[in-house]
C-alpha positions as CSV (number, residue, x, y, z in Angstrom):
1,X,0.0,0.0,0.0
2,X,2.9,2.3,1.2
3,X,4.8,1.6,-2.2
4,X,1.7,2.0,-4.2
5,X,1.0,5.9,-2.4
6,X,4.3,6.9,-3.4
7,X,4.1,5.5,-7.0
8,X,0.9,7.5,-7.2
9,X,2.7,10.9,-5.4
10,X,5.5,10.8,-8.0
11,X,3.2,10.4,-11.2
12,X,1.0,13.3,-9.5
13,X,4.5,15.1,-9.0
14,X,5.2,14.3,-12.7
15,X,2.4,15.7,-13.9
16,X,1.9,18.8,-12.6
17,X,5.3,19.7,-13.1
18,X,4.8,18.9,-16.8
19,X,1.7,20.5,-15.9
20,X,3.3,23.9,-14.8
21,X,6.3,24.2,-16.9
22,X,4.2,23.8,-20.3
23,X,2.3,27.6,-19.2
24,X,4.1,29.4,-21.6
25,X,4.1,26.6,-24.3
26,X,-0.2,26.7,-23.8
27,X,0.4,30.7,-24.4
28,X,2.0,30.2,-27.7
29,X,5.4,31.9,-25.8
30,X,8.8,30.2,-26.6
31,X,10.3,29.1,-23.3
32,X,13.6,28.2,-21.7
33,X,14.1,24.4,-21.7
34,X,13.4,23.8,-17.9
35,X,14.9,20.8,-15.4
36,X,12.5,19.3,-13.3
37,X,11.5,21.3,-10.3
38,X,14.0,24.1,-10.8
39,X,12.9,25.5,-13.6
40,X,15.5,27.5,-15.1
41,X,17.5,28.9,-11.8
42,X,19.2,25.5,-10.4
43,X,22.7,27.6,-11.9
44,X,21.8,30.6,-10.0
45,X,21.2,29.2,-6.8
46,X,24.0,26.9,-7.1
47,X,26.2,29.7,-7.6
48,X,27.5,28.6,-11.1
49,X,25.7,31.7,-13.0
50,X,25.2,35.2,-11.7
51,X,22.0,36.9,-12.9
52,X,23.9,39.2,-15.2
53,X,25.1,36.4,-17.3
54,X,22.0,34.2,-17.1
55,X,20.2,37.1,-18.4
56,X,22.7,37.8,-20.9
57,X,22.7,34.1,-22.0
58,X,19.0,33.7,-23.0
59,X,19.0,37.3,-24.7
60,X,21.7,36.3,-26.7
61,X,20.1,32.8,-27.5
62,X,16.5,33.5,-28.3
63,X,16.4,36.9,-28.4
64,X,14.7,36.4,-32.2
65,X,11.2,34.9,-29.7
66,X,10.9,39.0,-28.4
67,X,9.3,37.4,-25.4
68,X,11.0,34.5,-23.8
69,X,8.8,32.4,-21.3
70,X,11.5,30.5,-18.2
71,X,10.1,29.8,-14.5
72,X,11.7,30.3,-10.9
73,X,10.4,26.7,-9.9
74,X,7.0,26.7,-10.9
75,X,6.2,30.3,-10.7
76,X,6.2,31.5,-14.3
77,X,8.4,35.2,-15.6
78,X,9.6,36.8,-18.9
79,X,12.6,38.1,-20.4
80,X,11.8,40.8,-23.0
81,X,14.1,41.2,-26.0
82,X,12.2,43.0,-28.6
83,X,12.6,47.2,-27.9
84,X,8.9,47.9,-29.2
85,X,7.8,45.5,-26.5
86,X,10.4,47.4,-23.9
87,X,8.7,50.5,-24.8
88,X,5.4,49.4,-24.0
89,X,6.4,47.9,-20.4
90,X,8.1,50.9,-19.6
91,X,6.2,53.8,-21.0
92,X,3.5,53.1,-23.2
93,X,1.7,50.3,-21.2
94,X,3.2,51.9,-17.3
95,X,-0.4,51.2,-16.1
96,X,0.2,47.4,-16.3
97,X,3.7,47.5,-15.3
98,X,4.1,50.3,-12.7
99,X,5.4,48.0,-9.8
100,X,9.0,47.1,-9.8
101,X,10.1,43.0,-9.4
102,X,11.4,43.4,-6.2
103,X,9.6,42.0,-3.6
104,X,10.3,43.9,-0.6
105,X,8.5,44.8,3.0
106,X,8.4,48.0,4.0
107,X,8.3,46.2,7.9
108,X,11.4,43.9,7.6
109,X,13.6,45.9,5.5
110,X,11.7,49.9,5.7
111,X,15.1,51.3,4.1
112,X,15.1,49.5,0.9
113,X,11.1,49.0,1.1
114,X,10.8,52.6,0.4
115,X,13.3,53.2,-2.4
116,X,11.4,54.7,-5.8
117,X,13.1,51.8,-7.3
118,X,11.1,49.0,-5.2
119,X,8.4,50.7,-4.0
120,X,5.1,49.1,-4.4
121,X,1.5,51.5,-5.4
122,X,1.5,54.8,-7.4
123,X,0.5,56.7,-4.3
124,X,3.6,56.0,-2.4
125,X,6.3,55.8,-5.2
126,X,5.0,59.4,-5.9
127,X,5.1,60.6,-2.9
128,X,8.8,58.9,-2.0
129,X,10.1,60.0,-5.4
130,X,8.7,63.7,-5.3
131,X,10.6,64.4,-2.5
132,X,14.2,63.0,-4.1
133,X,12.9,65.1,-7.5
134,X,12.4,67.7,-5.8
135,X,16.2,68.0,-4.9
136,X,17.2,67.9,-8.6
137,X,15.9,70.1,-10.7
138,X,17.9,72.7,-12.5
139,X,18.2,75.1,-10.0
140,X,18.9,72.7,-7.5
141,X,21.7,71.7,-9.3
142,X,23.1,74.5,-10.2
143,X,23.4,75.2,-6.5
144,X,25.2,71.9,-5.7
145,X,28.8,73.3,-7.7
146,X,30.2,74.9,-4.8
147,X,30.2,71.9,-2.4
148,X,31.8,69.6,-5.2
149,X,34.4,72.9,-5.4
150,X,34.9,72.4,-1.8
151,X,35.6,68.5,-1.8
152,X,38.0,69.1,-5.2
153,X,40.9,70.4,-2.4
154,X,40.1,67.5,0.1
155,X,41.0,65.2,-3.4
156,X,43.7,67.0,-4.3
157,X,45.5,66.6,-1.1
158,X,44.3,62.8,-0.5
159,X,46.4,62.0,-4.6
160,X,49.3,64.0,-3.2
161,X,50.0,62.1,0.0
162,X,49.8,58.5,-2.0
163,X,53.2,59.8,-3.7
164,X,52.5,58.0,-6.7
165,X,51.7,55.5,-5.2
166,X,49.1,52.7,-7.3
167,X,45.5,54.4,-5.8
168,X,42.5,51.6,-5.7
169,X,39.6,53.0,-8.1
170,X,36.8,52.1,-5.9
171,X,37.6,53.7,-2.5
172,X,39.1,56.8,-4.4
173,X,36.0,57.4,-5.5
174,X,34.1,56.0,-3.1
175,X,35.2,58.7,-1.0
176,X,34.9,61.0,-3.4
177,X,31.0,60.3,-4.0
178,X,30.7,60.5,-0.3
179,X,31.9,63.9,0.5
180,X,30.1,65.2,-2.2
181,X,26.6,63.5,-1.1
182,X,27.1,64.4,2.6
183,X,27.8,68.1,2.1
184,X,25.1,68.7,-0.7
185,X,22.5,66.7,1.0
186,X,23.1,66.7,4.6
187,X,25.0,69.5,5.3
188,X,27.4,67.2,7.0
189,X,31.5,68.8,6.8
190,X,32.8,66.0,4.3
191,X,35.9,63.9,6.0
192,X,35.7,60.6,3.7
193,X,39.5,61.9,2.1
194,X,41.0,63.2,5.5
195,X,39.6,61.4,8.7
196,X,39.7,57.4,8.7
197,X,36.9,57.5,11.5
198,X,34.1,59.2,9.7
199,X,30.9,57.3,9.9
200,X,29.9,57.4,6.3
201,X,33.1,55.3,5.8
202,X,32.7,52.9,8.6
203,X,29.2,52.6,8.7
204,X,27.7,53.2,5.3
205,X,29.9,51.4,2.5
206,X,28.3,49.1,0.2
207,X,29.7,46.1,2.0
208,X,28.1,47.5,5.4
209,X,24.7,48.5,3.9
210,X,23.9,45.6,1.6
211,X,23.1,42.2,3.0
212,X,22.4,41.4,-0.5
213,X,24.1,37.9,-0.8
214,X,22.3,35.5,-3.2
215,X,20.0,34.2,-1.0
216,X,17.8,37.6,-0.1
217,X,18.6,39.0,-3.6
218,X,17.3,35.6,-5.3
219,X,14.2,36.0,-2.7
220,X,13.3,39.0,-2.9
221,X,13.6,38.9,-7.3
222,X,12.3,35.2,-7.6
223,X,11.0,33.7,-4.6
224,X,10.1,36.4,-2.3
225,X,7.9,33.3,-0.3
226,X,11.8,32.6,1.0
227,X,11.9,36.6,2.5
228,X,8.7,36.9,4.2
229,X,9.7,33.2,5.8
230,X,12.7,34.2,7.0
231,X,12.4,38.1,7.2
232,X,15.5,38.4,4.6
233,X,16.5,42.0,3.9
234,X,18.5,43.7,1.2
235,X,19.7,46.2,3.6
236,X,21.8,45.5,7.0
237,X,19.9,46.6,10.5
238,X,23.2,48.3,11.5
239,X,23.1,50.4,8.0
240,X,19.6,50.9,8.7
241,X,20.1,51.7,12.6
242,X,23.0,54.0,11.0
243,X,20.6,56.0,8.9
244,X,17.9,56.8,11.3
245,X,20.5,57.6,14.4
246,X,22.1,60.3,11.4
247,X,19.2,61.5,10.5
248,X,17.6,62.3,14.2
249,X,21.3,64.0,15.2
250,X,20.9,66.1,12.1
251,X,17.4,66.9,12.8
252,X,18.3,68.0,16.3
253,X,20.8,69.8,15.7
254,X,19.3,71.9,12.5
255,X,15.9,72.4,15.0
256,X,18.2,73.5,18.4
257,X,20.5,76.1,16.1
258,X,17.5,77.1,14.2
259,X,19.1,76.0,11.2
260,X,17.8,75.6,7.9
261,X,19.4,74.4,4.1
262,X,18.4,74.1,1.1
263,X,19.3,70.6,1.1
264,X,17.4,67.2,0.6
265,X,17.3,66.9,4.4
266,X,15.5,70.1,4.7
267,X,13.1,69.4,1.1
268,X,12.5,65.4,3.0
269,X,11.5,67.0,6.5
270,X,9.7,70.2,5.2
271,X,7.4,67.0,3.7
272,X,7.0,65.0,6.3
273,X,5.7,68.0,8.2
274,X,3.6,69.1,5.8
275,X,2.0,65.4,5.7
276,X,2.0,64.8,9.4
277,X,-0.5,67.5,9.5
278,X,-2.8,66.0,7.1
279,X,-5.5,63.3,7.9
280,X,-4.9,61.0,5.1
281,X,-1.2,60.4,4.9
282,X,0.4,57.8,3.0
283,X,2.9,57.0,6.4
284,X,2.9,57.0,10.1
285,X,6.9,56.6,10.6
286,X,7.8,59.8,9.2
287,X,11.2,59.2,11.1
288,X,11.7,56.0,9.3
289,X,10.8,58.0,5.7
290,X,13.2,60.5,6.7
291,X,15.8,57.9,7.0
292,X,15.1,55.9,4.2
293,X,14.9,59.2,2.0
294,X,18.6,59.3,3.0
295,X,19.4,56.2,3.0
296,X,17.9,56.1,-0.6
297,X,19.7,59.4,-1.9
298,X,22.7,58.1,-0.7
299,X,22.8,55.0,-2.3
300,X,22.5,56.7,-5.6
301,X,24.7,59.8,-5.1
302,X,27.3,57.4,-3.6
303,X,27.3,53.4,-4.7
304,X,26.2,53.4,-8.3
305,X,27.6,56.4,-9.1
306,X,31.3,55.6,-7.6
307,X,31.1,52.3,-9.8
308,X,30.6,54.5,-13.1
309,X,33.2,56.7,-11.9
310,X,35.5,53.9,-11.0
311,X,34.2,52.2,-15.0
312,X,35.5,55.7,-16.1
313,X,38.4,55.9,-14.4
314,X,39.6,53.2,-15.6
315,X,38.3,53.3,-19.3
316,X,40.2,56.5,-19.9
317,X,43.2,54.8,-18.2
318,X,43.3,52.1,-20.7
319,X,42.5,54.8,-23.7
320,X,45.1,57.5,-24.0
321,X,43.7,58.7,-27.0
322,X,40.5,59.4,-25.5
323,X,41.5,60.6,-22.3
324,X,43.5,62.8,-24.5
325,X,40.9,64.6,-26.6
326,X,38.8,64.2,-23.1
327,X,41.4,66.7,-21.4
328,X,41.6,69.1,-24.4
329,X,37.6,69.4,-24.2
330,X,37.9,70.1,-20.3
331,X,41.1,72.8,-21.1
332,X,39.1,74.5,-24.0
333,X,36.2,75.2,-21.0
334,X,38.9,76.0,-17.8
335,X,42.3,75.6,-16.4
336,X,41.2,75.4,-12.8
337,X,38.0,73.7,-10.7
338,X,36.8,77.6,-9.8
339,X,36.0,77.7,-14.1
340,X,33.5,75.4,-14.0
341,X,29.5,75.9,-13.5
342,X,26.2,74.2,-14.1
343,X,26.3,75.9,-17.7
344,X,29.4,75.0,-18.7
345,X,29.7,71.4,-17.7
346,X,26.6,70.7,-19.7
347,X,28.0,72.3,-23.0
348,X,31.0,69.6,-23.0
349,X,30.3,67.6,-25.7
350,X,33.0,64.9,-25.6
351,X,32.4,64.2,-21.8
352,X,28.8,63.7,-22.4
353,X,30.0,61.2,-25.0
354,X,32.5,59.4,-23.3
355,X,29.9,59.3,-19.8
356,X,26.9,57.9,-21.9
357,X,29.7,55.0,-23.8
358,X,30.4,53.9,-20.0
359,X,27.6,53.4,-19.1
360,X,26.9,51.6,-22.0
361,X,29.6,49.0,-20.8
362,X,29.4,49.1,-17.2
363,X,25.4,50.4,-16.3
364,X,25.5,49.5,-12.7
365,X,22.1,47.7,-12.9
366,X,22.2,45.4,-15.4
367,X,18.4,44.6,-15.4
368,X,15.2,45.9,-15.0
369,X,12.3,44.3,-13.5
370,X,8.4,45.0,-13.6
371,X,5.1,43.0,-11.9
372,X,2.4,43.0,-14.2
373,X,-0.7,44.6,-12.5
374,X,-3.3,44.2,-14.7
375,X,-3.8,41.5,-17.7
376,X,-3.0,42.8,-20.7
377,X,-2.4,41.5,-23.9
378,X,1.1,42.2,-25.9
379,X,1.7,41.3,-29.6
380,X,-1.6,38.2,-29.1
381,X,0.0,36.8,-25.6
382,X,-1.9,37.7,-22.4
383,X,0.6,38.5,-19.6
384,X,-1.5,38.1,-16.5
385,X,-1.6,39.9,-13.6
386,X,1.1,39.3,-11.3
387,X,4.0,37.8,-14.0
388,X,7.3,39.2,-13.5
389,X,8.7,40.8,-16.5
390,X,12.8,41.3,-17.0
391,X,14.8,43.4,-19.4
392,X,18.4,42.6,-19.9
393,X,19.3,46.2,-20.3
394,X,23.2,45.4,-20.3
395,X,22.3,42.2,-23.2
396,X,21.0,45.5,-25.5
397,X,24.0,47.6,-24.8
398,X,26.3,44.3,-25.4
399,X,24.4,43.3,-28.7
400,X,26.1,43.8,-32.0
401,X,22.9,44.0,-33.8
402,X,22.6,47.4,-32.2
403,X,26.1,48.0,-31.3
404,X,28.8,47.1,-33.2
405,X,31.5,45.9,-32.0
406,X,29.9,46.4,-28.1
407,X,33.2,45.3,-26.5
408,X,35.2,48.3,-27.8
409,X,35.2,51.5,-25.8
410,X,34.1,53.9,-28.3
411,X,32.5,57.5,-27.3
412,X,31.8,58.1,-30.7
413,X,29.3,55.7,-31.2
414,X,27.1,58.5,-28.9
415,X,28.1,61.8,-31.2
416,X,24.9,63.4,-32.3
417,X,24.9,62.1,-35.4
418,X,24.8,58.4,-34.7
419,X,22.8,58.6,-31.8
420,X,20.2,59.8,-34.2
421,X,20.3,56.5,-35.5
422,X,20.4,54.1,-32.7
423,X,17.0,52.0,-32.4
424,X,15.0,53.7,-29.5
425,X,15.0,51.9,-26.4
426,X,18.3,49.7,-26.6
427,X,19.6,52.1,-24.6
428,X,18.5,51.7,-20.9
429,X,21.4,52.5,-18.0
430,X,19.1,54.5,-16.1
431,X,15.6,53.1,-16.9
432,X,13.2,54.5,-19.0
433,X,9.7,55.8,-18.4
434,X,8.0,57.1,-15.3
435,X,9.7,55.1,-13.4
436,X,13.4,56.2,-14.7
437,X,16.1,56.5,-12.0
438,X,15.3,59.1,-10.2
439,X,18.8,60.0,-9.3
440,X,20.4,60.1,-12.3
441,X,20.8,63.7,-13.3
442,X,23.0,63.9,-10.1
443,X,25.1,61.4,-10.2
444,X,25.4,62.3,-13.7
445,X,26.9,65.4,-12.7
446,X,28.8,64.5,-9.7
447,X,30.6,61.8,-12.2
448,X,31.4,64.0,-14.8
449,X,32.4,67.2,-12.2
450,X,35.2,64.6,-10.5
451,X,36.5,63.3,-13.8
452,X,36.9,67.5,-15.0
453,X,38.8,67.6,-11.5
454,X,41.1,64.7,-12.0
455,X,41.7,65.1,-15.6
456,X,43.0,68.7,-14.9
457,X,46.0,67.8,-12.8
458,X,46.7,64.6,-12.9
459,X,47.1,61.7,-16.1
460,X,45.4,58.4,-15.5
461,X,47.6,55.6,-15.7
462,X,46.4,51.6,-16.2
463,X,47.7,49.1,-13.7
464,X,46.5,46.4,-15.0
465,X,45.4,44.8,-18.2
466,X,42.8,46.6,-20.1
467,X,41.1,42.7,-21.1
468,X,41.4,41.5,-17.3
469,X,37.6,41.4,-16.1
470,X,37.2,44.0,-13.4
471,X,33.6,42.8,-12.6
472,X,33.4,41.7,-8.8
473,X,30.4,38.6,-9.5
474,X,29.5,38.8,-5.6
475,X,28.4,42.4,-5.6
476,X,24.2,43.2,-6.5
477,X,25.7,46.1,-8.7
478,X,27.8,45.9,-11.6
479,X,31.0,47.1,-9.5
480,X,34.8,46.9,-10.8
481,X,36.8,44.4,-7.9
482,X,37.7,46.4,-4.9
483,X,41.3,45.5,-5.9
484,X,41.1,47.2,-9.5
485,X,44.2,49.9,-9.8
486,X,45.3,52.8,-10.9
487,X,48.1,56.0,-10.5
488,X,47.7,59.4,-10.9
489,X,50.3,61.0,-12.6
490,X,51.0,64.8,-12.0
491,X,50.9,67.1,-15.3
């Protein structure tokens, strides 16, 4: 009897997993071959793929399907591959797509629960991403040029003390990042280049705020059953415990000196006062939103954006000739930090170029992730409510059907006149649609500022091999090894 229940249990377990791995097959959608009970992620969770590549892999193989149908166990998702589709996920069709992938609590893990990048609902990712916007517009950022003039000297005398010495690209501008974010959005005196025991440094690195090991990242993207089991967050409680203790001290102290900025601490609080005197609001922590609004800004100004720095960096160290004509650009415009403004930055032609090639290569998210929130049916297949929907954005800037040769670092390919002719939405570093990074017109200045500032006085020399991979496969981000080199020679 024994023997004949489990004959019966595995034929039942046979079936339905024929059952629920043939769901894209009964939608007329091409599908990744699956193994039994995994699906299509047995490689990821074993370690022997990272997401990047996996992605990258079934672009690259079936991309010619547009929509390609592979399941996380049973649960069934789709990679997009066809730009006309993109378009509709992102932009055309954002009322069926507006929620991100991630599948993230706002009570285990409030910091990364209320990023604009995971945020669930149109109310709240408004309301969260208003106040970041609100810090960024063209006045705003015109504002922002004399703290990054302030940090330039702490740099300057951080390069002279190494004596030549090889510098490692990601804490250089790690700290560099840092002191620009604290001073512009904080108000805090920036110390990353001249005091070992700031707290931004110890604290609030990527390795101190991410927990974001496989197992939470995989949860929370493809199994987010596993996070709410085992309350798995993306961001450490000691980074988070780091964020609200900051922001209360700063708070304090801006309330007892009667002190006020116009900063993204003061546009955040002047928010959450407004809303705490209104009957409806969206939150009852406002300290926690105050925190995670920092937390958030900060993981923008500082982490992605010193990983296309450090990208940059080192792109222009292992191209002469285009750190070259990249330094005659910046000469043509000033000879000194003090030239350069809001105005002038954004009339550099050849910087803008060489920025928008690196992040073609090196876009520190790789992917982009949307929930379906309504049915709705693209090119005759109904994607139902709920289906997770990825685009490989780093498998369009790496395809040589819309790149050619996509290995070779090559500014040119984003000069006006061939950007005119690059298939729309192939490009995708920062997102596209309503729900584009928020952050990205700052750190697209605070990168270009610090390259104008190094490029000025010093040369960038290669330590290493310009084919050695730089990519560090254990980070969430695409980020260059911590190890990755270089020297700053003085002109």
């Amino acid at each position: 009897m024994i023997l004949e229940l489990i004959i019966l249990a595995l034929i039942a377990l046979y079936i339905f997993n024929w059952w629920a791995h043939d769901y894209w097959k009964r939608k007329n959608v091409f599908s990744v071959p699956t193994e039994f009970f995994f699906g299509n992620i047995r490689r990821l969770l074993q370690k022997k793929i990272t997401m990047y590549s996996m992605f990258h892999e079934f672009h690259n193989k079936y991309k010619e399907h547009k929509m390609i149908g592979f399941y996380s166990f049973y649960r069934p998702m789709l990679i997009v591959t066809d730009p006309e589709i993109v378009k509709r996920i992102l932009v055309t069709d954002f009322n069926s797509f507006y929620n991100s992938g991630f599948d993230l609590s706002t009570t285990v893990d409030p910091i990364m629960g209320l990023n604009p990048f995971t945020i669930k609902t149109i109310p709240e990712w408004k309301e969260i991403r208003g106040m970041q916007a609100a810090h960024q517009t063209q006045v705003k950022l015109r504002e922002l040029i004399p703290g990054f003039l302030k940090v330039s000297d702490n740099m300057f005398g951080y390069i002279k003390n190494q004596k030549n010495q090889p510098i490692k690209v990601l804490d250089f501008a790690f700290r560099l990042t840092v002191d620009f974010a604290v001073l512009n959005a904080f108000g805090i005196e920036p110390r990353s280049f001249t005091d070992p025991d700031f707290g931004f440094i110890k604290h609030a690195s990527a390795e101190n705020i991410f927990s974001a090991n496989y197992l939470n990242t995989f949860g929370a993207l493809f199994f987010p059953l596993l996070c709410r089991l085992f309350s798995l967050r993306l961001v450490t409680k000691e980074a988070e415990g780091f964020f609200v203790s900051m922001s209360k001290s700063n708070l304090q102290h801006r309330l007892s000196a009667n002190i006020t900025r116009s900063d993204l601490f003061d546009t955040v609080v002047k928010s959450q006062k407004k809303k705490d005197g209104q009957k409806n609001k969206v939150y009852n922590q406002s300290e926690m939103v105050i925190a995670a609004a920092c937390a958030n800004f900060y993981v923008d100004a500082t982490i992605t954006s010193s990983s296309v720095l450090s990208f940059m960096l080192l792109e222009l160290a292992n191209h002469q000739d285009i750190q070259e004509k990249l330094r005659e650009e910046i000469l043509s415009v000033g000879k000194k930090p003090e030239d350069f403004d809001f105005e002038k930055i954004n009339t550099m032609t050849y910087l803008q170029m060489v920025f928008d090639e690196c992040m073609r290569m090196h876009a520190p998210v790789s992917s982009l992730s949307r929930t379906c929130t309504k049915d709705i049916v693209i090119n005759d297949v109904t994607i139902s409510k709920g289906t997770k929907v990825f685009i490989a954005a780093s498998a369009f800037h790496q395809d040589p059907e819309y790149y050619s040769e996509p290995k070779k670092f090559d500014p040119e390919r984003f000069s006006d006149v061939n950007k005119q002719s690059r298939v729309k939405y192939t490009y995708l570093p920062f997102g596209e649609g309503p729900r584009i990074c928020v952050g990205f017109k700052y750190g697209t200045l605070a990168v270009k500022i610090s390259v104008i500032f190094v490029l000025l006085k010093y040369r960038i020399v290669a330590c290493v091999d310009a084919n050695e991979s730089l990519y560090d496969p254990n980070e969430f981000f695409l980020t260059p090894k911590a190890d990755a080199t270089m020297k700053l020679e003085e002109l």
